[in-house]
VEXDREN-2710 file (C-alpha; in Angstrom, 1 decimal):
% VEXDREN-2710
k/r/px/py/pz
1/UNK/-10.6/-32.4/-57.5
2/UNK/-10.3/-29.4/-59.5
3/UNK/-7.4/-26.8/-58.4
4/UNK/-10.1/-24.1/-56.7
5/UNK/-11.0/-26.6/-54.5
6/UNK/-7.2/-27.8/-53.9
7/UNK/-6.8/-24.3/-52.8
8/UNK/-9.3/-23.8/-50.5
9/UNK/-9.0/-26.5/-48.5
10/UNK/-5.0/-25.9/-48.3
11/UNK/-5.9/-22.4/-46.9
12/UNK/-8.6/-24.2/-44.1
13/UNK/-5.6/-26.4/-43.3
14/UNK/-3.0/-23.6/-43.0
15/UNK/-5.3/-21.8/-41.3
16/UNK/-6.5/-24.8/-38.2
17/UNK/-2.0/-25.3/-37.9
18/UNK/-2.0/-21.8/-37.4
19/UNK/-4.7/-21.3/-34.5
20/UNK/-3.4/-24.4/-33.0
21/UNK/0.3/-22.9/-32.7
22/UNK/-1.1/-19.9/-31.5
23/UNK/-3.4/-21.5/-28.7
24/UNK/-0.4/-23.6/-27.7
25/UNK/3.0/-20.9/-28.0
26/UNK/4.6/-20.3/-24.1
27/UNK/4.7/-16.3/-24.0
28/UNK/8.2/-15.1/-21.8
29/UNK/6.9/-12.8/-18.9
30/UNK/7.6/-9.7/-19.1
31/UNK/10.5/-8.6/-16.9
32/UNK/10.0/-6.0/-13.5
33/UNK/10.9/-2.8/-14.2
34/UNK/14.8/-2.2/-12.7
35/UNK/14.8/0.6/-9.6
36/UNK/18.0/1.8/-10.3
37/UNK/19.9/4.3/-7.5
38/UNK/18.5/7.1/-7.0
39/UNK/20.6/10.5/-5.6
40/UNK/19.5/11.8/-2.6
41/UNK/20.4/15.8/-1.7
42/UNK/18.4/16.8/1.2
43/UNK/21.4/15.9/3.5
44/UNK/24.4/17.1/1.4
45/UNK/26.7/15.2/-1.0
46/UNK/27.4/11.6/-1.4
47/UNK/23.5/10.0/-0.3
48/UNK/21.6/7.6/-2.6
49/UNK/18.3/6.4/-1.4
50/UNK/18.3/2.5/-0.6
51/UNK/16.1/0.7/-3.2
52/UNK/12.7/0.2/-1.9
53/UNK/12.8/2.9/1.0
54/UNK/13.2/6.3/1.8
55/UNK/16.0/6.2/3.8
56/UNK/19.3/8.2/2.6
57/UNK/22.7/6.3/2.9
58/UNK/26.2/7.9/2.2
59/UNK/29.8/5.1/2.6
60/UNK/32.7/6.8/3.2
61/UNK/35.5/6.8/5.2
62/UNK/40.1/6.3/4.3
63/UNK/42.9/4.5/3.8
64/UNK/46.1/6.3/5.5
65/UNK/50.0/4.9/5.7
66/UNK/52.1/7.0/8.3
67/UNK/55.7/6.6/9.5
68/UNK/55.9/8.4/12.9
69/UNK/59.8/9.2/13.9
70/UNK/60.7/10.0/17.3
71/UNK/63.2/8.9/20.4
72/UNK/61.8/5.4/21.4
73/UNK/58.7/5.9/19.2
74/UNK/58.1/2.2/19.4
75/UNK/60.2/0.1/21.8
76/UNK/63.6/0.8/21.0
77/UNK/62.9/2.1/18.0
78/UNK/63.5/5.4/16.8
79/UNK/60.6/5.1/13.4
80/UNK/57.3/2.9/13.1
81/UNK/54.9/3.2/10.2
82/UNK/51.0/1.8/10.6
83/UNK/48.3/1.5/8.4
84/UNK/44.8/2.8/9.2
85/UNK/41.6/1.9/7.3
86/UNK/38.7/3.4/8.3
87/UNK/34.7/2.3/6.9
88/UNK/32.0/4.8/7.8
89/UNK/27.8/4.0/7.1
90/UNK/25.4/7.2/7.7
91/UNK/21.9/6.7/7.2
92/UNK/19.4/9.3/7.4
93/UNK/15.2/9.9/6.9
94/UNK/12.7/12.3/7.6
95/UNK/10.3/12.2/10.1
96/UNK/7.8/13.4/12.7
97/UNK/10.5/13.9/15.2
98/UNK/12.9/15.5/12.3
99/UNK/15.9/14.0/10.9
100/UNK/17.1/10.1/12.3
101/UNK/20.0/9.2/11.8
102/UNK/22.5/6.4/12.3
103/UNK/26.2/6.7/11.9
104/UNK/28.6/3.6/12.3
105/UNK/32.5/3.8/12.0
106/UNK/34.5/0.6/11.7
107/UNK/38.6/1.8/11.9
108/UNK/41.1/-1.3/11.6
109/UNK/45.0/-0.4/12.1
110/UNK/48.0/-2.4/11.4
111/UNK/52.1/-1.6/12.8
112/UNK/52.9/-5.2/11.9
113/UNK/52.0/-8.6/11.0
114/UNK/50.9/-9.4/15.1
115/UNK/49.7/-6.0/15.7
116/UNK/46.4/-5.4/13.9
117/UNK/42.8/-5.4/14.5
118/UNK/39.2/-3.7/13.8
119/UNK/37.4/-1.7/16.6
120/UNK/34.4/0.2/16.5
121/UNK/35.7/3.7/16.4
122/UNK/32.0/5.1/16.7
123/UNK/28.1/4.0/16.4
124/UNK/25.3/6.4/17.5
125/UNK/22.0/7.2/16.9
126/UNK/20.7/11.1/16.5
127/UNK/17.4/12.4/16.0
128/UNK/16.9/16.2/16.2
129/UNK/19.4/17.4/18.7
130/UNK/19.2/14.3/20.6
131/UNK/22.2/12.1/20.0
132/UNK/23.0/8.1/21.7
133/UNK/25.5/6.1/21.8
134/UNK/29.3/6.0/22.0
135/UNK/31.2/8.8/20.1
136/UNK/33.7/11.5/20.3
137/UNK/33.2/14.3/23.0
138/UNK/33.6/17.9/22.3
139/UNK/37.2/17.2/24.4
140/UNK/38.7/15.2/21.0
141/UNK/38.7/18.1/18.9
142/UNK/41.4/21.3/19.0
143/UNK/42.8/23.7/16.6
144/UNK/44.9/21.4/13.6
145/UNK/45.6/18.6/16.0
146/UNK/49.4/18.7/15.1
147/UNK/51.2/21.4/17.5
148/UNK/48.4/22.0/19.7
149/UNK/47.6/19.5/22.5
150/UNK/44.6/21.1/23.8
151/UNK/42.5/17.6/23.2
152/UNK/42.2/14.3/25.0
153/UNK/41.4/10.6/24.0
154/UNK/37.5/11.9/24.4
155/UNK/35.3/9.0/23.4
156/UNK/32.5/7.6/25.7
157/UNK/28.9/6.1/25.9
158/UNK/27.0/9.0/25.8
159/UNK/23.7/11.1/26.0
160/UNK/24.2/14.4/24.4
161/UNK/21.5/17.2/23.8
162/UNK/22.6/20.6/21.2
163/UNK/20.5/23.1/20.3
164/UNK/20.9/25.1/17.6
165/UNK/19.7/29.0/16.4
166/UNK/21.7/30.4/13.4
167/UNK/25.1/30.7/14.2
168/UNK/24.5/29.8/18.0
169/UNK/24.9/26.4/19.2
170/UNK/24.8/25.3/23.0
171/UNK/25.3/21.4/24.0
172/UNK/25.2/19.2/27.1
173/UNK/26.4/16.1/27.4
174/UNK/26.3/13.0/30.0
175/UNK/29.6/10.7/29.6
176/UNK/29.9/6.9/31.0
177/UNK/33.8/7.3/32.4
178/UNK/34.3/3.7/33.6
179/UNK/37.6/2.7/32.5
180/UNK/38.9/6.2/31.9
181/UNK/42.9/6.7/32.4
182/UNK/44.4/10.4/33.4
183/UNK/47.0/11.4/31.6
184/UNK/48.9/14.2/33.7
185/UNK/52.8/13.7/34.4
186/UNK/52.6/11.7/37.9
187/UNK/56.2/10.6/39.0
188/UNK/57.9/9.2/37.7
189/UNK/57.2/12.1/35.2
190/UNK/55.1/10.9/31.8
191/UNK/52.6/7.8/33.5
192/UNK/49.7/7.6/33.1
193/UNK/47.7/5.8/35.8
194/UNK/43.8/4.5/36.0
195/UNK/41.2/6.4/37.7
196/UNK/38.5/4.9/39.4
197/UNK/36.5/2.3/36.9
198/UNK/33.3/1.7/38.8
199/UNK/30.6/4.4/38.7
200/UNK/31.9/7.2/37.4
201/UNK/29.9/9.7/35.1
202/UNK/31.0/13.0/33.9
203/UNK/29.1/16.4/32.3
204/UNK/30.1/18.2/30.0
205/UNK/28.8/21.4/27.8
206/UNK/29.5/23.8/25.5
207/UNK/28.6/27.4/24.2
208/UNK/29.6/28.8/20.4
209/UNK/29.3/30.2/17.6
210/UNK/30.3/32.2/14.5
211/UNK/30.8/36.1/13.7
212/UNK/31.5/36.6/10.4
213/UNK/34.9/35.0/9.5
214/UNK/35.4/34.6/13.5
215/UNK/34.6/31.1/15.3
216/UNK/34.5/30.8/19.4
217/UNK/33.2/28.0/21.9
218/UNK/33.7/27.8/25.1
219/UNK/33.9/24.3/26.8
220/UNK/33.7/22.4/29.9
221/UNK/34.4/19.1/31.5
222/UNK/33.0/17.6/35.3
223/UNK/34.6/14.3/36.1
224/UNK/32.1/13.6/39.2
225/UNK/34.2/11.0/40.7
226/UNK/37.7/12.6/40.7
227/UNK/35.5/16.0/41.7
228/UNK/38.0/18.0/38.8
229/UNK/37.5/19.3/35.6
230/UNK/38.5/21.9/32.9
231/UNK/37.4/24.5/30.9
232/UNK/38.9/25.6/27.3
233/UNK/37.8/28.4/25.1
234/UNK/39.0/28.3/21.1
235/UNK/38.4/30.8/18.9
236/UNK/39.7/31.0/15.3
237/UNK/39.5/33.7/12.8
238/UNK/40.6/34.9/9.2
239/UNK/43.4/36.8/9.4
240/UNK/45.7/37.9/5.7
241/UNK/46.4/35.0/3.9
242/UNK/45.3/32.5/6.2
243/UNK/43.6/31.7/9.6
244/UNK/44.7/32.3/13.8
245/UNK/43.6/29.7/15.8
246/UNK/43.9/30.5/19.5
247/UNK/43.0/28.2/23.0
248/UNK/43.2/28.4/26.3
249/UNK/42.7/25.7/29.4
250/UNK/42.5/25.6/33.0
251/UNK/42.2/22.2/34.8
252/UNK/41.6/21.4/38.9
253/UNK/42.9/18.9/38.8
254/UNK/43.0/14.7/37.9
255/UNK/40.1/14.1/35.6
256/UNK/39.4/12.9/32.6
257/UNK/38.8/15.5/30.1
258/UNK/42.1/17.2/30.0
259/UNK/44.9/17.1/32.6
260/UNK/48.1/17.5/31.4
261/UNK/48.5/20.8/32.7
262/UNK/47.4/23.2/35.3
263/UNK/47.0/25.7/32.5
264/UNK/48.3/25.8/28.6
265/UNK/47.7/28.4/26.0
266/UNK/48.3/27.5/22.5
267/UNK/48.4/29.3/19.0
268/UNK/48.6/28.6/15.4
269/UNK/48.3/30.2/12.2
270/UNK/47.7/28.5/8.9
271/UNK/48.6/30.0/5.7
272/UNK/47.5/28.7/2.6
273/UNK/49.6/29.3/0.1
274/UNK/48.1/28.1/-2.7
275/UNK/45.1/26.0/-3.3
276/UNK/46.8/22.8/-2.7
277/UNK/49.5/23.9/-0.5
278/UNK/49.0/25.1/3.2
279/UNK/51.8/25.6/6.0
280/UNK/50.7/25.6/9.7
281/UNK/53.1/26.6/12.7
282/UNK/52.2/26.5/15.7
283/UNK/53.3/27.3/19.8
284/UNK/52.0/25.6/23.2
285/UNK/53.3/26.3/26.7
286/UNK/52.4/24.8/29.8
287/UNK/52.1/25.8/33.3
288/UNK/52.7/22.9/35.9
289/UNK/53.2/19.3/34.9
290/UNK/52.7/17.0/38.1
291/UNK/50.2/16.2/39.8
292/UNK/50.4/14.2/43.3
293/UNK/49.0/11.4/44.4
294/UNK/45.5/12.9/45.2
295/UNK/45.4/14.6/41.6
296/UNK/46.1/17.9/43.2
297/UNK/48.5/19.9/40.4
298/UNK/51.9/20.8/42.2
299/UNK/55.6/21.8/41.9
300/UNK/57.0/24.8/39.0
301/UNK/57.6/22.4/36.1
302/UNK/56.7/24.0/32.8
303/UNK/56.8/23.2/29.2
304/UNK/56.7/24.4/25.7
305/UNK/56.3/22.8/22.3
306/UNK/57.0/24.3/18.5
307/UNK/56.2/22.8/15.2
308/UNK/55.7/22.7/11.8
309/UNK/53.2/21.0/9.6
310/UNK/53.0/21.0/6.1
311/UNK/49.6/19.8/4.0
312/UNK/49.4/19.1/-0.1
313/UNK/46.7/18.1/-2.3
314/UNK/48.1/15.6/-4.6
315/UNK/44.9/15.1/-6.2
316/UNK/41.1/15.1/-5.4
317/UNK/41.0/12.8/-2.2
318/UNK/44.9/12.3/-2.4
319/UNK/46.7/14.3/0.5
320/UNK/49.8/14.1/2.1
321/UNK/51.4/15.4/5.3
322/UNK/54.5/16.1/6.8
323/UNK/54.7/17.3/11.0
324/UNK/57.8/18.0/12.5
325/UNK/57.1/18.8/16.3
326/UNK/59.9/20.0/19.6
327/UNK/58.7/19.6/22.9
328/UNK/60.9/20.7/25.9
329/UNK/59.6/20.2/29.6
330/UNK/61.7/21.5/32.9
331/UNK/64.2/18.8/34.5
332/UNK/63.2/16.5/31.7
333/UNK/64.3/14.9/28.0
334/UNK/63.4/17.3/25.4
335/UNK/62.1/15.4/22.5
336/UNK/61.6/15.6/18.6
337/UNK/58.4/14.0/17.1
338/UNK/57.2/13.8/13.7
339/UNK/55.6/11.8/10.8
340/UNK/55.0/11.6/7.0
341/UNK/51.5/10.6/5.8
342/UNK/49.4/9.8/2.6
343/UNK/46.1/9.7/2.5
344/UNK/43.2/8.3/0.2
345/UNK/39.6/9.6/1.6
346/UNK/36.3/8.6/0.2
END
């Protein structure tokens, strides 16, 4: 065997080990392309589109520490701090109908070791101006909440129609009251008592809108089963340095929506000093107290209330407050309220 044909018949070996390695090699798969999150801004800040779908979903929600202070503000005690943690889900899509959405707020609060829990502070479905389910009424909001005590523990099973034009807005609302409590002074002064739990349905609707720097609704409560309700107009504006927040109320009587006064006007102005720092005081008074034992208001006793609350911006999502509040009824204990909180929103 001469060395050409040594060589060529090394290259025809070479060459059969070679095809046979090919025809036999295990090729890896080639991986799925990742979806990673995509941001979603038709409905504001916050969204992301869940993988696969076209549905927008935002989390938020806080974590808040308070120590309220006040005569007897828990038991004997004289101080009591809590803990709140609070989980919202919104999810929202486009459709025929317009915008769906589903909201869902878990809140879980703590004062001790054998006082804690997690409710379901709201869950509701909305599509268009339609809106389902069991959240807060119109009633649950007011001016800054602090000082003002224009608002009542407003949260029902509900059907709840707003339309909307610009600026203009106009709602009405049908409210489950089962289980409802009124919270008037029935003596002796400062119990509350039950209303009737079977049956009982209220309406309730509001008008509003805004004017340039100026805000104004009107709003009103029926509790059909007590035959009361109330009416409250707000209106808030931008005034110097700050803004004037200004409500009135009337109520018939026992029902659930507000109570706890024949009539109260309350005011407030809060100035922010600087872009972290705002101070807000504020004045209530109200015009008879009690109620009898048919709901009907009656008697002279008045009230009045002053405070002071204090807001800072400790850092993006960081705030803290401090409320200092004096309340002073006819023929009854004046009192002094207040709290310190910090709070971490998301």
């Amino acid at each position: 065997m001469n060395i050409k044909s040594l060589l060529l018949g090394s290259a025809a070996a070479l060459a059969a080990v070679s095809g046979a390695q090919a025809a036999d090699a295990i090729v890896a798969a080639q991986p799925e392309p990742m979806e990673y999150v995509r941001v979603c801004d038709a409905f504001g800040a916050g969204f992301f589109y869940i993988p696969g779908s076209e549905t927008c979903l935002k989390i938020g929600g806080y974590v808040r520490f308070q120590t309220d202070f006040g005569r007897n503000v828990s038991g004997t005690s004289d101080w009591n701090s809590r803990t709140r943690g609070q989980l919202e889900i919104d999810a929202r899509s486009d459709s025929e109908l317009g915008t769906i959405r589903g909201f869902i707020a878990l809140q879980g609060n703590a004062q001790n070791a054998g006082n804690r829990g997690v409710n379901l502070d709201q869950a509701f479905i909305e599509v268009g101006g339609l809106k389902v389910g069991y959240f807060y009424n119109w009633w649950d909001d007011s001016l800054s909440g602090e000082t003002d005590d224009i608002n009542q523990n407003a949260i029902f099973n509900s059907v709840r129609y707003t339309y909307k034009a610009g600026n203009f807005y106009a709602g009405l609302s049908v409210d489950e009251l089962e289980g409802a409590t009124a919270t008037a002074a029935v003596a002796p002064f400062g119990v509350s008592r039950a209303l009737d739990a079977n049956n009982n349905v209220g309406i309730s609707g509001i008008v509003g809108g805004a004017f340039g720097s100026v805000k104004v609704n009107v709003l009103g409560g029926y509790d059909i089963d007590q035959e009361n309700g109330a009416i409250r107009g707000i209106l808030t504006a931008d005034l110097g340095p700050g803004t004037l927040g200004l409500a009135a109320i009337w109520a018939s009587g026992q029902n659930v929506y507000y109570d706890k006064a024949e009539w109260t006007v309350a005011a407030e102005y809060a100035v922010k000093v600087t872009d972290k720092f705002k101070i807000t005081p504020g004045f209530q008074y109200f015009w008879t107290l009690d109620q009898n034992r048919f709901g009907d208001f009656v008697g002279s006793r008045d009230a009045w209330k002053a405070g002071l609350t204090l807001d800072y911006t400790l850092a993006k999502n960081l705030t803290a407050k401090a409320s200092v509040q004096y309340y002073d009824p006819d023929r009854a204990q004046e009192q002094w309220s207040g709290y310190l909180r910090l709070q971490r929103s998301f």
